[in-house]
MARDREN-207146 format. One record per atom (N, C-alpha, C): z, y, x. Coordinates in steps of 0.05 Angstrom, whole numbers, m for minus. Each point is the difference from the previous one (the first is absolute). Last residue first. Layout:
% residues N
<z->Z	y->Y	x->X>
...
% end
This chain:
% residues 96
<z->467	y->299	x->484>
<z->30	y->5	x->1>
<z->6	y->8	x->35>
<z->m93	y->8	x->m72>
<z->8	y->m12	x->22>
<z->35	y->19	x->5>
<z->m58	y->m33	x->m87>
<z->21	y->19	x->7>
<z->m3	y->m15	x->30>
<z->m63	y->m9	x->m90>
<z->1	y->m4	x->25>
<z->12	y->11	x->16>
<z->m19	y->m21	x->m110>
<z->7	y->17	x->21>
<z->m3	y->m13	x->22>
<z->m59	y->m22	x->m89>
<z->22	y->m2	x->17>
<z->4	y->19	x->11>
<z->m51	y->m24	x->m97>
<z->6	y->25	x->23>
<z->21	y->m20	x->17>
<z->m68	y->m66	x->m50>
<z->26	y->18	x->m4>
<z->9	y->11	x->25>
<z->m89	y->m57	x->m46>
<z->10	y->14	x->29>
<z->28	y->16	x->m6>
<z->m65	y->m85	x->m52>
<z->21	y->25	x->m5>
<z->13	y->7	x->34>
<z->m92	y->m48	x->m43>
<z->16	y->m3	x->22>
<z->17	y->29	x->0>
<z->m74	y->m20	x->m64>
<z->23	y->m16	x->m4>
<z->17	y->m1	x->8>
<z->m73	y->57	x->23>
<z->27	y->16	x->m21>
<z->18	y->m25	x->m7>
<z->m84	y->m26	x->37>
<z->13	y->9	x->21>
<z->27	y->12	x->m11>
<z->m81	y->m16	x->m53>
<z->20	y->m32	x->14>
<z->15	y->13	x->9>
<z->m70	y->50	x->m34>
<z->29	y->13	x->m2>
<z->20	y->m24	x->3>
<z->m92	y->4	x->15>
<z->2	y->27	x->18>
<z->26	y->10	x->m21>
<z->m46	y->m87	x->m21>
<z->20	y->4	x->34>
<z->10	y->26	x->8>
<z->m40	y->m15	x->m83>
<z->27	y->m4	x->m8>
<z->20	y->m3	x->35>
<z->m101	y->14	x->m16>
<z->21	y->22	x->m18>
<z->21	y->m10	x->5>
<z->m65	y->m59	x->38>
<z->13	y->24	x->9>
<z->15	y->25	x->1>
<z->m22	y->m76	x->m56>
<z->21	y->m4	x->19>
<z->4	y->20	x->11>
<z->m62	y->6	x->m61>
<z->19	y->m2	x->m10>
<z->22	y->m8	x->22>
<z->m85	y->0	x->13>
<z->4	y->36	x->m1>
<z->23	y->m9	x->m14>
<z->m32	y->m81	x->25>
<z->m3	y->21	x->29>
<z->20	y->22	x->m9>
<z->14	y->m95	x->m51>
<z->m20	y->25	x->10>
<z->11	y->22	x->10>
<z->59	y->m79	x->m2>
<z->m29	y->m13	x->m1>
<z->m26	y->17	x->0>
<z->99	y->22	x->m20>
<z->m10	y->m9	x->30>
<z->m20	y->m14	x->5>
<z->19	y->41	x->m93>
<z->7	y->17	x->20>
<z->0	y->m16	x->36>
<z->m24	y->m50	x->m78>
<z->m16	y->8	x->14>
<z->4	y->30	x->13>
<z->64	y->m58	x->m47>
<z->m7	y->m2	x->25>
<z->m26	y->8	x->12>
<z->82	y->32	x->m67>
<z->m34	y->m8	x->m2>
<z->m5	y->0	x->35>
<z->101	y->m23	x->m26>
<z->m22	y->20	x->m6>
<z->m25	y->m7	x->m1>
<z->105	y->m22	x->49>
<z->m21	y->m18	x->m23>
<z->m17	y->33	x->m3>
<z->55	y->m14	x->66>
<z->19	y->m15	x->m9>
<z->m9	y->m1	x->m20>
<z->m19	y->36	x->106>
<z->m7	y->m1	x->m27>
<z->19	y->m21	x->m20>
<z->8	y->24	x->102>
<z->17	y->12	x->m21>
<z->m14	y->m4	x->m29>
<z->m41	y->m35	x->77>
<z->29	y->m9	x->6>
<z->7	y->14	x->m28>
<z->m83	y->21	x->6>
<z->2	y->m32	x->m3>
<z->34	y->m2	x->3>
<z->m27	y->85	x->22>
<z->m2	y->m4	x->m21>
<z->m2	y->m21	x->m16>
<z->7	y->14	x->99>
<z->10	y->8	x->m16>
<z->14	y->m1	x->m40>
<z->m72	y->m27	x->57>
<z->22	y->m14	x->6>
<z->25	y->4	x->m6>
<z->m80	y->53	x->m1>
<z->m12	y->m22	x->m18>
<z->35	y->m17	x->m2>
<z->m1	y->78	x->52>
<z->m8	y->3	x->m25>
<z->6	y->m20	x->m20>
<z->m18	y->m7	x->100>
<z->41	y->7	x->m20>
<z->m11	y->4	x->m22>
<z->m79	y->m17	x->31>
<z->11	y->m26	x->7>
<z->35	y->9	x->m11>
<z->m63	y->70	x->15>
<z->m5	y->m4	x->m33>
<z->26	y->m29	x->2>
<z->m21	y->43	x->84>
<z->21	y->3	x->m15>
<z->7	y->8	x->m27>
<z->m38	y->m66	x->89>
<z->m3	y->0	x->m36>
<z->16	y->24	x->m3>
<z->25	y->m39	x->81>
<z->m31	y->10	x->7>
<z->m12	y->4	x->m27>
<z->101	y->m7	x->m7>
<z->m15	y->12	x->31>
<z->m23	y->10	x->m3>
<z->42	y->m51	x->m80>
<z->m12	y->31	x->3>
<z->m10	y->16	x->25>
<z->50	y->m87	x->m12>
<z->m26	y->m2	x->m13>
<z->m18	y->31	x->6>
<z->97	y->m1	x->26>
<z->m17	y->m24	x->18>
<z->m26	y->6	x->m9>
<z->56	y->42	x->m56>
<z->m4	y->13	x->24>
<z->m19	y->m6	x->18>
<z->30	y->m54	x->m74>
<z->m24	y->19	x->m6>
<z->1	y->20	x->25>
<z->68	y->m58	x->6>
<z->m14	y->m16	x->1>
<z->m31	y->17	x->m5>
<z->76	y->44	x->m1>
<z->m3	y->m4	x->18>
<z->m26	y->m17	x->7>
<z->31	y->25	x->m90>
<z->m3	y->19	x->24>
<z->m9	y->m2	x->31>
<z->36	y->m73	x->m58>
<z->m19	y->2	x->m2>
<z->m15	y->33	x->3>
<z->91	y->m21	x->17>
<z->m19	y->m25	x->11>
<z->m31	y->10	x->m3>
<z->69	y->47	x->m29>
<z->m6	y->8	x->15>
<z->m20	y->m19	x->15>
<z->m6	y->9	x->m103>
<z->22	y->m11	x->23>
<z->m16	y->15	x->24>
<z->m29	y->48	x->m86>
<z->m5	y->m24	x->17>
<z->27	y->1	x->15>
<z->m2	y->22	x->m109>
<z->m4	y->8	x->35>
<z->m9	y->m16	x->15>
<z->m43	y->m12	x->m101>
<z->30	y->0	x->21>
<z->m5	y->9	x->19>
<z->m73	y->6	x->m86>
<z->12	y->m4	x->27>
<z->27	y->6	x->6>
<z->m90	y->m8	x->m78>
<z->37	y->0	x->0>
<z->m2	y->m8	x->33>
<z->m94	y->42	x->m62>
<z->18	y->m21	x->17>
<z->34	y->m3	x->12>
<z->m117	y->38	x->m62>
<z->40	y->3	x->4>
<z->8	y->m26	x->15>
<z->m100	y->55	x->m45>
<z->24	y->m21	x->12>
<z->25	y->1	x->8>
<z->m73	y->62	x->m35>
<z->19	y->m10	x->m23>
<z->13	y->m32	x->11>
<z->m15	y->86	x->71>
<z->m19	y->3	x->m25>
<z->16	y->m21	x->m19>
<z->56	y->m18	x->59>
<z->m27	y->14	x->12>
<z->m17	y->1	x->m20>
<z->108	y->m13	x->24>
<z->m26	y->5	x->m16>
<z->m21	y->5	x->7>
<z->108	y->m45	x->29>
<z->m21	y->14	x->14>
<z->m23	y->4	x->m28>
<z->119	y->m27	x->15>
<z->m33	y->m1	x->m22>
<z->m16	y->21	x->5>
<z->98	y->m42	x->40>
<z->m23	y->12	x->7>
<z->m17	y->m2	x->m15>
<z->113	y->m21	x->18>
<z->m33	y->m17	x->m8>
<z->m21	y->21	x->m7>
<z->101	y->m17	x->54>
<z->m18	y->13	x->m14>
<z->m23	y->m10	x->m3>
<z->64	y->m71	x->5>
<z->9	y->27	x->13>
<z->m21	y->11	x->m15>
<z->1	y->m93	x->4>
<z->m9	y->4	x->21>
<z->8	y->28	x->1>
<z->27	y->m53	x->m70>
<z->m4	y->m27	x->24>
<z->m12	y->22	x->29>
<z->21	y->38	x->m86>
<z->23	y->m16	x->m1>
<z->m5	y->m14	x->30>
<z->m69	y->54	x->m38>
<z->11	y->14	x->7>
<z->26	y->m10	x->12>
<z->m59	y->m47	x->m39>
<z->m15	y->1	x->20>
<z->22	y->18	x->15>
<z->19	y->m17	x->m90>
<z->5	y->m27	x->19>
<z->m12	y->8	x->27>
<z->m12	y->69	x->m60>
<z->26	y->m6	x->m3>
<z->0	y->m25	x->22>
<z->m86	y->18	x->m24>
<z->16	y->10	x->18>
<z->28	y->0	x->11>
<z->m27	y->m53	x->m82>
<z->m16	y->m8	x->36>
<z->16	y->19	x->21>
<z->13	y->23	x->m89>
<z->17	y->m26	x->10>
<z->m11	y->0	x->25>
<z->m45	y->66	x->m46>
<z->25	y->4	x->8>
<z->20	y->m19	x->10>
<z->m105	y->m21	x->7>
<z->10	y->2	x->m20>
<z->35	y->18	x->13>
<z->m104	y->10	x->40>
<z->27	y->m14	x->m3>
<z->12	y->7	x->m20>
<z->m109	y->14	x->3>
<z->28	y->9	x->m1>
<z->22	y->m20	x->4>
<z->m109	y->3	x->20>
<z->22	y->m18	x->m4>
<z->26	y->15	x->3>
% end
């Protein structure tokens, strides 16, 4: 299921950067996560830590083949790069 240039365009309008994951000939569109839901997958992920994964990738999806979260070897391809959604930017730390 390809998005159309409008879609994204609109997906891109309502939520910021937008994300198109592949796996073999599936495909899926994702947004950043809120911090909310970072957090909230933090929670999930304690004793799970497929559970951030999964929660992850439920919060930020925004259409695709859904049997990327429904089978095994297809999720787990795509968990072992969920994580790159979450943008870390260099800081400093000056003690004055």
């Amino acid at each position: 299921m390809e998005a159309t240039k409008e879609q994204i365009a609109e997906w891109q309008k309502k939520h910021g950067d937008i994300y198109c994951m592949k796996v073999e000939d599936r495909i899926c569109y994702l947004k950043k996560p809120s911090r909310k839901a970072i957090g909230y997958a933090s929670m999930a992920g304690k004793d799970n830590p497929l559970k951030f994964n999964e929660t992850l990738l439920n919060d930020c999806w925004l259409a695709g083949d859904e049997e990327i979260k429904t089978d095994d070897t297809l999720f787990l391809s795509v968990s072992a790069r969920i994580g790159e959604l979450i943008e870390i930017k260099n800081t400093e730390l000056v003690k004055l």
